[in-house]
C-alpha positions, 0 to 999 in steps of 0.5 A: 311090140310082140314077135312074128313066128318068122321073125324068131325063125329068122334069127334062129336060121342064121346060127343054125342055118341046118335047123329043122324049126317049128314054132307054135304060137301057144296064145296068139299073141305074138308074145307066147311060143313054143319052139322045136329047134333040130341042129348038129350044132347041138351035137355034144352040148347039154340041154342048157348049153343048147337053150343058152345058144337058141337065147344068145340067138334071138339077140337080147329079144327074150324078155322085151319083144319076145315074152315066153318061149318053151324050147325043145331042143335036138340033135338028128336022130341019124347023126346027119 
């Protein structure tokens, strides 16, 4: 059963409750998005260490209920 935009919000507010979160549905399937997470929480990591946080995030959702979603990840621009 595919996932609402809300429902991947959600779960990523309550790791990263400081995040600025946008999220597209790339095909309107509820299957295809693409995510734009901002969180200090990313602050020192690698691009895959913060992808790996957003996947460890979505509880084992990636690949079952959710299809695909194309992450770009970012720390505040000011260091906030």
């Amino acid at each position: 059963m595919p996932m609402k935009a809300i429902e991947i919000e959600d779960l990523l507010l309550k790791v990263f409750p400081d995040a600025i979160i946008k999220i597209d549905d790339l095909r309107g399937d509820g299957d295809h998005y693409a995510a734009y997470i901002e969180s200090k929480k990313f602050l020192g990591k690698t691009k895959v260490q913060q992808h790996q946080m957003v996947y460890n995030a979505l509880e084992g959702r990636m690949g079952n209920e959710l299809h695909a979603l194309a992450l770009n990840t970012s720390t505040p621009k000011n260091g906030d």
